[in-house]
FINUMAR-599730 format. One record per residue (C-alpha): residue in one letter; x, y, z. Coordinates in nm, 2 decimals. Layout:
{res->a X->X Y->Y Z->Z}
...
END
This chain:
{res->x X->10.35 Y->8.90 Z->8.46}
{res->x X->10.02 Y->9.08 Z->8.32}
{res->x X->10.11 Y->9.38 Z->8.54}
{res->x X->10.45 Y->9.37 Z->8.39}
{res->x X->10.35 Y->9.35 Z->8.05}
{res->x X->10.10 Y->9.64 Z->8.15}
{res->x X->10.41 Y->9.87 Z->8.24}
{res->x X->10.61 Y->9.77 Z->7.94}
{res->x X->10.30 Y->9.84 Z->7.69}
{res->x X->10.30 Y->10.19 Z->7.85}
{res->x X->10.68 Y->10.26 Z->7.80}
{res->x X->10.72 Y->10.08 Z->7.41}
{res->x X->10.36 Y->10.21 Z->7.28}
{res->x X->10.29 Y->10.50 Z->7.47}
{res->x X->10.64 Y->10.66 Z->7.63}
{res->x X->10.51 Y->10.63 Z->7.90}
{res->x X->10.80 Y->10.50 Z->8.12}
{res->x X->10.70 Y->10.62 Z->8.47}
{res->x X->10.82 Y->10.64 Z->8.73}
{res->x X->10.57 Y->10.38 Z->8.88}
{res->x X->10.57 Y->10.23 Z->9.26}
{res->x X->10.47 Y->9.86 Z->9.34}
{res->x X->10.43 Y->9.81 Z->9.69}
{res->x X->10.51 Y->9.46 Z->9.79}
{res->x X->10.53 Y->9.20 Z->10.09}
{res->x X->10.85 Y->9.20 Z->10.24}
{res->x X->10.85 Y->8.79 Z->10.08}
{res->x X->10.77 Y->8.94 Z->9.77}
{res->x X->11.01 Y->9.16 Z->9.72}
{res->x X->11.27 Y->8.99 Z->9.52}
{res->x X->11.07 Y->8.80 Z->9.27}
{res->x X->10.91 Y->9.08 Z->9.14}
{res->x X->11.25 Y->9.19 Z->9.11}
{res->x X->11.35 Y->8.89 Z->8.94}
{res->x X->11.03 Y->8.89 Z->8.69}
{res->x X->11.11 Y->9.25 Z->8.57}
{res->x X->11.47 Y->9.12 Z->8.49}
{res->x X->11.37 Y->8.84 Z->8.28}
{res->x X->11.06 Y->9.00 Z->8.09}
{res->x X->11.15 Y->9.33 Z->8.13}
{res->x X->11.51 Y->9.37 Z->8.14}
{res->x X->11.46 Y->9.76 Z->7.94}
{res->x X->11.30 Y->9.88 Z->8.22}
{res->x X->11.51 Y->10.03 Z->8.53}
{res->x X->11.42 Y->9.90 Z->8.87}
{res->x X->11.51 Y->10.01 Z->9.17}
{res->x X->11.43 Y->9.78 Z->9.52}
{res->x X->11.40 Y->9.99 Z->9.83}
{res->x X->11.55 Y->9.78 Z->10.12}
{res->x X->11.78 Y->9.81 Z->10.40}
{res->x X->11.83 Y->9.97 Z->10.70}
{res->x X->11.71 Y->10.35 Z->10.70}
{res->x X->12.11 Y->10.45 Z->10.56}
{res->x X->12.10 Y->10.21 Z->10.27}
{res->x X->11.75 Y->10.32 Z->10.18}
{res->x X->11.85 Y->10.71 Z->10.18}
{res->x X->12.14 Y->10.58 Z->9.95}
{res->x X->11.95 Y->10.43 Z->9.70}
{res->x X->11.73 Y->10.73 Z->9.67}
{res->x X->11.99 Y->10.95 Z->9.61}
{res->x X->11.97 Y->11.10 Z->9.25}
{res->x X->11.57 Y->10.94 Z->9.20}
{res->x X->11.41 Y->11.29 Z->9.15}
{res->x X->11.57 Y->11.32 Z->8.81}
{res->x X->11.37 Y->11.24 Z->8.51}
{res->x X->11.56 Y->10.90 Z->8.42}
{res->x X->11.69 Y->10.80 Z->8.74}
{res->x X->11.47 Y->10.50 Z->8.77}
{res->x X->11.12 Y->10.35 Z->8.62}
{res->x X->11.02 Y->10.11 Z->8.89}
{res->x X->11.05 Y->10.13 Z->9.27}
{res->x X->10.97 Y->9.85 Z->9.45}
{res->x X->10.94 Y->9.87 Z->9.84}
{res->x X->10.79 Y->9.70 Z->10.09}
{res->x X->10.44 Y->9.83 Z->10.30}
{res->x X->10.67 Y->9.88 Z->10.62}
{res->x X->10.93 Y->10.04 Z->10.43}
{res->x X->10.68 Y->10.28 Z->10.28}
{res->x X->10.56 Y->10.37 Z->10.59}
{res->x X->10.87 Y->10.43 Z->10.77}
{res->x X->10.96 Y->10.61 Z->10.46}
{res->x X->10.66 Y->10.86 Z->10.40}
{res->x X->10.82 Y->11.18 Z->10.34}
{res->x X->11.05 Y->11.06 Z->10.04}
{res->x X->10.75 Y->10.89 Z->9.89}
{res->x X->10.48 Y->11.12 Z->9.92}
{res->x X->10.69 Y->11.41 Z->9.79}
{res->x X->10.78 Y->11.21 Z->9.49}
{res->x X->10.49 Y->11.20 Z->9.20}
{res->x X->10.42 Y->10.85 Z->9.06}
{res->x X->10.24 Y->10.72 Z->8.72}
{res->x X->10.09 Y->10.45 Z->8.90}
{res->x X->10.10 Y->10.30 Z->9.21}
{res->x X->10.04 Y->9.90 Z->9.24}
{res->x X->9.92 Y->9.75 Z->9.53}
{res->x X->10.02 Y->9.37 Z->9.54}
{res->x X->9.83 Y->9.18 Z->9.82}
{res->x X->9.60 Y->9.44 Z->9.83}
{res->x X->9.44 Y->9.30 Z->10.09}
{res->x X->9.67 Y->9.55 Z->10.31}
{res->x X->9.43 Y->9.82 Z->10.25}
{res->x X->9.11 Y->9.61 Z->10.31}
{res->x X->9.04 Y->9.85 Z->10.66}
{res->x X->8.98 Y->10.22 Z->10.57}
{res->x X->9.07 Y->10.34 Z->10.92}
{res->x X->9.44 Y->10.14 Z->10.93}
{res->x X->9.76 Y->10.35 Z->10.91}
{res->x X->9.84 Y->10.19 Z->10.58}
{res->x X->9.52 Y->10.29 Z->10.41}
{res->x X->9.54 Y->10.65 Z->10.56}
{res->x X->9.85 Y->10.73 Z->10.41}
{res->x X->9.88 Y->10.55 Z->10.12}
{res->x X->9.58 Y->10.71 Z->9.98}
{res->x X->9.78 Y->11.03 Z->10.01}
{res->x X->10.05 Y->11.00 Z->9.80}
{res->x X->10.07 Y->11.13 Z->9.41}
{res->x X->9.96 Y->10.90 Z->9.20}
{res->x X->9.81 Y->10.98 Z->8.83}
{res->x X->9.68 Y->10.58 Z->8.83}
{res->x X->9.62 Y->10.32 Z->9.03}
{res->x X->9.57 Y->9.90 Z->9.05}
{res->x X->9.52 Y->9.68 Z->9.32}
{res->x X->9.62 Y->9.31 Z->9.34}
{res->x X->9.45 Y->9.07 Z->9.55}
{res->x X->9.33 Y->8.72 Z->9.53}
{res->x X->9.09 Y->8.79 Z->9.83}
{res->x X->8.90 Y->9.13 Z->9.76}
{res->x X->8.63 Y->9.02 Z->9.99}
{res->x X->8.71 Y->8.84 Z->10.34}
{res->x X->8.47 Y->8.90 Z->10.63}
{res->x X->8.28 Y->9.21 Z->10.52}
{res->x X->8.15 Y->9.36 Z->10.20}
{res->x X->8.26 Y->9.73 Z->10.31}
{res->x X->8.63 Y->9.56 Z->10.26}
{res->x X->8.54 Y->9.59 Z->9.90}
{res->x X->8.44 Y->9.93 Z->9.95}
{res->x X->8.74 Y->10.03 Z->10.07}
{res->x X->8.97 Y->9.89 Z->9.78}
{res->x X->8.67 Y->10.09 Z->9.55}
{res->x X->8.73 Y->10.39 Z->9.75}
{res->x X->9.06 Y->10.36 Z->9.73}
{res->x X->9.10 Y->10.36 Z->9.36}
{res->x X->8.83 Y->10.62 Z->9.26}
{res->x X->8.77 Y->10.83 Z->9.57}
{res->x X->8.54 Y->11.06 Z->9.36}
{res->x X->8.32 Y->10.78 Z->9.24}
{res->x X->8.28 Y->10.56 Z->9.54}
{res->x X->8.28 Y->10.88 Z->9.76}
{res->x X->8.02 Y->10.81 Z->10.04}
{res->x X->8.08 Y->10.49 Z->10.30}
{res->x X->7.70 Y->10.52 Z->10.40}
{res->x X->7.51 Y->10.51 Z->10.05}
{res->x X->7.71 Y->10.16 Z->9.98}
{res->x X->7.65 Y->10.03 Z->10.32}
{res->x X->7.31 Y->10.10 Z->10.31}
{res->x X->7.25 Y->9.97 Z->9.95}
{res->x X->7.47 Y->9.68 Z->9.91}
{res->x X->7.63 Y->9.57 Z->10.27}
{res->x X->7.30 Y->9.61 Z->10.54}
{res->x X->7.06 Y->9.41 Z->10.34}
{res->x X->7.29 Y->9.12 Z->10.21}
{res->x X->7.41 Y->9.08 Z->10.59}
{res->x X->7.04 Y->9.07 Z->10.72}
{res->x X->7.01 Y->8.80 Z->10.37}
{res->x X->7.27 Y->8.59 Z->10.54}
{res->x X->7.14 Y->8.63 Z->10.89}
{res->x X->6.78 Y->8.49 Z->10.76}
{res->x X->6.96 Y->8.21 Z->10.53}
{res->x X->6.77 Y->8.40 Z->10.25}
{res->x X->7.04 Y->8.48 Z->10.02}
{res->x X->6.82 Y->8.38 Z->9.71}
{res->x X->6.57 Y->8.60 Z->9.75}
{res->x X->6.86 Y->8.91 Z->9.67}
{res->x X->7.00 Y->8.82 Z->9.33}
{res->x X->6.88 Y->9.08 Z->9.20}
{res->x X->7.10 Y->9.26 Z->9.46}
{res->x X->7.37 Y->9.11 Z->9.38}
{res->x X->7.31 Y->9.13 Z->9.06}
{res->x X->7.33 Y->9.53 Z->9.10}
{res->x X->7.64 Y->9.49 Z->9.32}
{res->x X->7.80 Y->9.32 Z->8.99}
{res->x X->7.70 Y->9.58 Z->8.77}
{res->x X->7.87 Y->9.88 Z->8.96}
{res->x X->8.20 Y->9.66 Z->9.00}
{res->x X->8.22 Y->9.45 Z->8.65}
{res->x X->8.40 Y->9.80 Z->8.52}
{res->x X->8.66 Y->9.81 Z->8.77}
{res->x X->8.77 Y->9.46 Z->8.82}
{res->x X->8.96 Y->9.27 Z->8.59}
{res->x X->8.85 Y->8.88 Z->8.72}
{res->x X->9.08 Y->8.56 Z->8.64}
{res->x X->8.91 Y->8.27 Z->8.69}
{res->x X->8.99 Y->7.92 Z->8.80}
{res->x X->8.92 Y->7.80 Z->8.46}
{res->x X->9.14 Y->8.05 Z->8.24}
{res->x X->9.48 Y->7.90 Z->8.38}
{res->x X->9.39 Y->7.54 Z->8.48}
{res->x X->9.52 Y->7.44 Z->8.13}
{res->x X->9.81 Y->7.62 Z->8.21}
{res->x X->9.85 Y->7.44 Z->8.53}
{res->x X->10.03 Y->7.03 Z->8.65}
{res->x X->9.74 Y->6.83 Z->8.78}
{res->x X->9.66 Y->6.84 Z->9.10}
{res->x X->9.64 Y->6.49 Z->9.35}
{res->x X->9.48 Y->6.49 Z->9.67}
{res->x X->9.60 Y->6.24 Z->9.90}
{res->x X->9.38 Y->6.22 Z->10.22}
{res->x X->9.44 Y->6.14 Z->10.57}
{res->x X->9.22 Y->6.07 Z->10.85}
{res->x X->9.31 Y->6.15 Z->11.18}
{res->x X->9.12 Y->6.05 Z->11.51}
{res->x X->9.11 Y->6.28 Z->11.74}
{res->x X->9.28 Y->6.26 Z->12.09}
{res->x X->9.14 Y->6.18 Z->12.41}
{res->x X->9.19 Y->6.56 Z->12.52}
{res->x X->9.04 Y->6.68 Z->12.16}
{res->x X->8.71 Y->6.45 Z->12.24}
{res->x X->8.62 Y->6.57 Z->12.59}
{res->x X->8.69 Y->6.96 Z->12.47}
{res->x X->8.46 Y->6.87 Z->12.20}
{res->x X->8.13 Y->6.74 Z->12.32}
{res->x X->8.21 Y->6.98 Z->12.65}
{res->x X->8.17 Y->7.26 Z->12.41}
{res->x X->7.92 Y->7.15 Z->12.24}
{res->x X->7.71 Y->7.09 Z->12.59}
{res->x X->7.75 Y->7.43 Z->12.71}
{res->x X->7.49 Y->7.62 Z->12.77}
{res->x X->7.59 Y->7.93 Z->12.56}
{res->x X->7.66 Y->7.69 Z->12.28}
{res->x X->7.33 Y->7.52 Z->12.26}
{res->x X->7.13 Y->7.87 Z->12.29}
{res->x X->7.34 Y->8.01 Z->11.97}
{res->x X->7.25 Y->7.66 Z->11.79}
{res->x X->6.90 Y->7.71 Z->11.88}
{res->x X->6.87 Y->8.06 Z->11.76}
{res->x X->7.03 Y->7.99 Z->11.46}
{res->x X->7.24 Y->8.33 Z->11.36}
{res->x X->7.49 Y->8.31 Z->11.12}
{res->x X->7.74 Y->8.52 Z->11.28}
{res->x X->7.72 Y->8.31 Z->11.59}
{res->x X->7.73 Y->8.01 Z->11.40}
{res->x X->8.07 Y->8.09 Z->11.21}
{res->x X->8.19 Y->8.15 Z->11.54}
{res->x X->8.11 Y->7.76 Z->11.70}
{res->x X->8.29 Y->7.65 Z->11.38}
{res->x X->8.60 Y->7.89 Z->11.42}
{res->x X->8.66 Y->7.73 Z->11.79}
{res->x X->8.52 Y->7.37 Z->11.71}
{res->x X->8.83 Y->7.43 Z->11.45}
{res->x X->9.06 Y->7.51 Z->11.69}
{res->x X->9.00 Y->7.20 Z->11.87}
{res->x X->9.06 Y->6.95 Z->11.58}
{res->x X->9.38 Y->7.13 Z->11.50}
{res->x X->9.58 Y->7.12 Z->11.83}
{res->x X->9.36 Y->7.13 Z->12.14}
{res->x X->9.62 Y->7.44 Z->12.28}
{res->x X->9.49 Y->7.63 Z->12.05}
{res->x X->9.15 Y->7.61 Z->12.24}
{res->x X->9.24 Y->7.55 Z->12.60}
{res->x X->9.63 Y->7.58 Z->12.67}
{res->x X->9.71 Y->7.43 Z->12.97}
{res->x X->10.08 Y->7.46 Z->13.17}
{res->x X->10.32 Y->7.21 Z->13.04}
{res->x X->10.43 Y->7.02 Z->13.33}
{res->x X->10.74 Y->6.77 Z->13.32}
{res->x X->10.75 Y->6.39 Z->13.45}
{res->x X->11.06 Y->6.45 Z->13.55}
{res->x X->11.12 Y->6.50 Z->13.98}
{res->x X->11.42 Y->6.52 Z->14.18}
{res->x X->11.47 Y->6.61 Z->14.53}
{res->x X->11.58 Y->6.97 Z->14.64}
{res->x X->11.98 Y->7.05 Z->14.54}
{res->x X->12.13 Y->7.08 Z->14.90}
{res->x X->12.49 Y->7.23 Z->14.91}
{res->x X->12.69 Y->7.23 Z->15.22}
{res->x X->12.97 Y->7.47 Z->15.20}
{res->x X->13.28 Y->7.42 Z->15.42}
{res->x X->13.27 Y->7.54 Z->15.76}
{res->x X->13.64 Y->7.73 Z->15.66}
{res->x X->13.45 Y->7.90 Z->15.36}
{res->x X->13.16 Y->8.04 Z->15.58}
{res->x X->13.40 Y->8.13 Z->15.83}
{res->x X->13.60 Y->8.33 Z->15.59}
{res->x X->13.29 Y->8.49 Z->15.43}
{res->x X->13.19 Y->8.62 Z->15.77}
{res->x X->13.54 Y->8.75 Z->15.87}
{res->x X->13.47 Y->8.93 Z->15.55}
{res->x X->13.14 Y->9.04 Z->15.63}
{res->x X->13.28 Y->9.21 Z->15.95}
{res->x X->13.58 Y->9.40 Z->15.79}
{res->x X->13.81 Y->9.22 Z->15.98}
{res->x X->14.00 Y->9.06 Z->15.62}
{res->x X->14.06 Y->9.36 Z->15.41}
{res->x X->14.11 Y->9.31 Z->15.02}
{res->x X->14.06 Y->8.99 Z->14.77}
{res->x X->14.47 Y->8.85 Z->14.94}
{res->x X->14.34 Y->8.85 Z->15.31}
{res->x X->14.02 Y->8.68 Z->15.23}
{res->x X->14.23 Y->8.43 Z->15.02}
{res->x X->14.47 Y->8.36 Z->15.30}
{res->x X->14.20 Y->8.31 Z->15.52}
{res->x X->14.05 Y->8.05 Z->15.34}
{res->x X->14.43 Y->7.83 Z->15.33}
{res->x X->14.49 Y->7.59 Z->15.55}
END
């Protein structure tokens, strides 16, 4: 809604109507369509779906001036569609789940990065997921010219905190972090928790213990008896250590997930024997031989 209400501040106080591209998951896709109808029902929207015919129609007539104000497409159909968008010259381009774009060397980041755009936001509820160059790469993507250089971030912000969290000595770099807060506070617009729990029912937590299976308990304390196990508990790494959790995980949640094994049914019979007629075989072999010629002779051959 905020990003809507952005777009409809820039077309009523501005004039500034666009054209602007929101690039969507494919389960997106229509509520956003939906929530531009019912808060922004002024502003034409156009939602690029379909096979690869139906798409080409609906971009028919969209380079004049006032042929649309919002396209909304998918990230697959963007991609399969990079010609019509690149060549086209957007106001902004919105990123929703921008999570997409979290790897600098993926297709989607490649290209997208590409296309003509005089502004740009990202979305995301997850900015940061296994590595702080993620964040560079959303940065980067935004304002190539100020977060221009991969190296001078890794070595300021993302080398030292990962050695902090190796050494369990994240404390001692607030004033690192600190920094890191600085340089992003600008660009990032942050809704906390707090702002919209008012705004939100209650929440109730019901819980429910589960014992594990038989099958979960030996994969369990095998794992945890391994000799590769017990070295990276002994040395203590915090990489390693995520990693015993991640597949101690996978055990409590189904032990397939761990260790499939093949499914094997209690079910048996004996071997399906089927005796065919002496008069059929016969008939099959004078067929074999040539000496019954056509579907009728092999037919007759095999009445009485």
């Amino acid at each position: 809604i905020q990003t809507i209400a952005l777009l409809a501040h820039l077309a009523i106080e501005q004039e500034v109507w666009g054209p602007h591209l929101i690039v969507v998951p494919t389960s997106v896709q229509l509520n956003w369509e939906m929530e531009f109808k019912k808060w922004a029902p002024g502003i034409k929207v156009m939602t690029c779906f379909g096979n690869r015919a139906e798409r080409a129609l609906k971009r028919k007539g969209w380079r004049s001036a006032d042929a649309l104000h919002v396209c909304i497409a998918s990230y697959s159909v963007v991609l399969q569609d990079l010609h019509s968008f690149k060549c086209k010259r957007w106001y902004y381009m919105i990123l929703d789940e921008a999570q997409h774009i979290k790897n600098f060397r993926s297709k989607k980041w490649q290209e997208l990065i590409k296309f003509n755009t005089e502004r740009r936001l990202l979305l995301t509820g997850t900015p940061l997921q296994n590595d702080l160059m993620e964040l560079w790469s959303l940065l980067h993507f935004l304002m190539p010219h100020v977060f221009e250089s991969y190296h001078d971030f890794k070595d300021w912000f993302a080398d030292p905190l990962n050695i902090a969290i190796q050494r369990s000595a994240v404390s001692q770099e607030l004033g690192l972090i600190a920094r890191l807060h600085e340089v992003v506070r600008p660009f990032m617009l942050r809704r906390m928790k707090s702002e919209v729990e008012k705004q939100m029912p209650a929440k109730h937590e019901h819980v429910e213990r589960c014992s594990l299976s038989r099958r979960q308990q030996v994969l369990y304390e095998e794992f945890m008896q391994r000799r590769e196990t017990q070295k990276v508990l002994k040395k203590g790494d915090y990489f390693s250590m995520l990693g015993i959790l991640m597949k101690l995980r996978k055990v409590c949640n189904h032990p397939e997930l761990f260790e499939a094994r093949r499914a094997t049914s209690p079910f048996a019979m004996a071997p399906l024997e089927v005796n065919l007629p002496g008069l059929i075989l016969m008939g099959l072999h004078l067929a074999i031989k040539g000496r019954c010629c056509g579907e009728r002779n092999f037919c007759s051959a095999l009445l009485p």
